[in-house]
N, C-alpha and C positions, 0 to 999 in steps of 0.2 A: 757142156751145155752152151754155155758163152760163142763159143767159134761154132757149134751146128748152129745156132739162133743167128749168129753173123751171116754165115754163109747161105742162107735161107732168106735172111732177109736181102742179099747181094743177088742172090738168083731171082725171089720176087721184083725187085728193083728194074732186074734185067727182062723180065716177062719170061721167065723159065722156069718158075716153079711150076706149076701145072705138069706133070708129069702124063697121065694120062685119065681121060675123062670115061667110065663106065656105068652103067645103071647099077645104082646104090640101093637096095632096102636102109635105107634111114632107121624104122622102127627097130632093126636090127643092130644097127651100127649104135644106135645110142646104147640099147640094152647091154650088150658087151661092154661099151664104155663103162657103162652102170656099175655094173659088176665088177670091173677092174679097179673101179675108184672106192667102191662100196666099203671096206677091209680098212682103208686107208680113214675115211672117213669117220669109221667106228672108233678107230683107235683114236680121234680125237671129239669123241664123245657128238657127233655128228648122224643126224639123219638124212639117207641120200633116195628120195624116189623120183621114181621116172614114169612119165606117162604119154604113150604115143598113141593119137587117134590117130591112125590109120594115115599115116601121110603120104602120098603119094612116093613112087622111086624118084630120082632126080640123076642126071647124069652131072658127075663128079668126081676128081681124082679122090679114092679113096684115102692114101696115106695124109693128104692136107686136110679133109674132113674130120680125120681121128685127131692130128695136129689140133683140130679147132676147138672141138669138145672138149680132148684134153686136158689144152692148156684154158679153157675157157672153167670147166670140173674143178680143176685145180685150185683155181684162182677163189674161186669159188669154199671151197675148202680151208684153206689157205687160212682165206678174210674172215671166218665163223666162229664167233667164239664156241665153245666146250656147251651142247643142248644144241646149238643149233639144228638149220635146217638149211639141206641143200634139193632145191629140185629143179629133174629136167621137162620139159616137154617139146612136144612135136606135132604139130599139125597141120595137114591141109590148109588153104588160103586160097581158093581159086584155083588157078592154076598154078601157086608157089607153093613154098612150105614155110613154116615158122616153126622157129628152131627157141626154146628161150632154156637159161639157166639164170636160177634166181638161190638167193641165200637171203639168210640173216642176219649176215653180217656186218661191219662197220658201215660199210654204207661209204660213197666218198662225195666229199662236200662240193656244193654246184661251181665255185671256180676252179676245182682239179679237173670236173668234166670235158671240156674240150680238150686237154692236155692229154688225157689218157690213152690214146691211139698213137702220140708222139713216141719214137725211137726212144730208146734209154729212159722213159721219164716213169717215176716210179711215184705214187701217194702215200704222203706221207699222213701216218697217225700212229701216236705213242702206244698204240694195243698191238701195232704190226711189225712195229722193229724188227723182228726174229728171223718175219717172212724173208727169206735169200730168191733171188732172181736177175736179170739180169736190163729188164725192164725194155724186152724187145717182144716179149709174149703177145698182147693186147696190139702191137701195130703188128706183128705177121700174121693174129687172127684176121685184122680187117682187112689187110694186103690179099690173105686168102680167098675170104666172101669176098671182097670187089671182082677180084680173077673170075671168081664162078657169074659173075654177075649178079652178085647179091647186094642187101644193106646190112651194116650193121650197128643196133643204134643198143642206146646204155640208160637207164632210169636208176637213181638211185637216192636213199634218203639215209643220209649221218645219224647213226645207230640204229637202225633198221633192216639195211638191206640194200641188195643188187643186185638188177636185172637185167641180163644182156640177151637182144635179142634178135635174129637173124632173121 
């Protein structure tokens, strides 16, 4: 995982990730995501829903899209204590889409917030120790969105929850 997340991050770097750009059904692509993380979730005593209104297609390299949910799902999982809750959604915006994954989990406190898009930088809190990563996830999401020409901003409150949203 360590040396793909390098080398992805080396090719983002270089403006070569972008693989190739196609028209997406989004409401599609999350739901599959849904589903693959869903299993994962349960098993840590987690609930995972998703809700797409009808979001427009968008063109997009699929495999960095899945890339983004993913590790975005994940993360998301990851940070949730045992009851929680993770949910996706998706929707129109004009002519954009809004993409958001929110939990209830630890939440990270407002001077990690700027730091979290940083290479290798991971947050720390004594509930997450366990969590293993490599702490390149959260800067190849945003490398990703900036590529597509997107934003990607973060709202969060220390034992509450987190909101990432595209």
């Amino acid at each position: 995982d360590l040396i793909n997340d390098l080398l992805n991050v080396a090719k983002l770097e270089e403006g070569r990730l972008l693989q190739q750009a196609v028209l997406i059904d989004l409401s599609e692509m999350i739901r599959e995501m849904a589903a693959l993380m869903e299993p994962r979730a349960k098993r840590q005593g987690l609930t995972l829903t998703c809700t797409c209104n009808n979001p427009p297609p968008v063109w997009a390299d699929p495999k960095n899209v899945e890339k983004v949910l993913g590790n975005l799902i994940s993360n998301a999982i990851n940070y949730s204590p045992n009851g929680g809750q993770v949910t996706l959604t998706a929707r129109g915006v004009g002519d954009a889409v809004e993409i958001a994954v929110s939990d209830t989990g630890v939440g990270i406190a407002p001077e990690e917030l700027p730091k979290i898009f940083e290479k290798f930088y991971r947050v720390k809190h004594p509930k997450t120790r366990h969590v293993m990563g490599t702490g390149l996830g959260l800067s190849l999401v945003k490398g990703i969105v900036e590529a597509h020409h997107g934003h990607i901003e973060v709202e969060s409150v220390p034992e509450h929850g987190t909101t990432f949203r595209i």
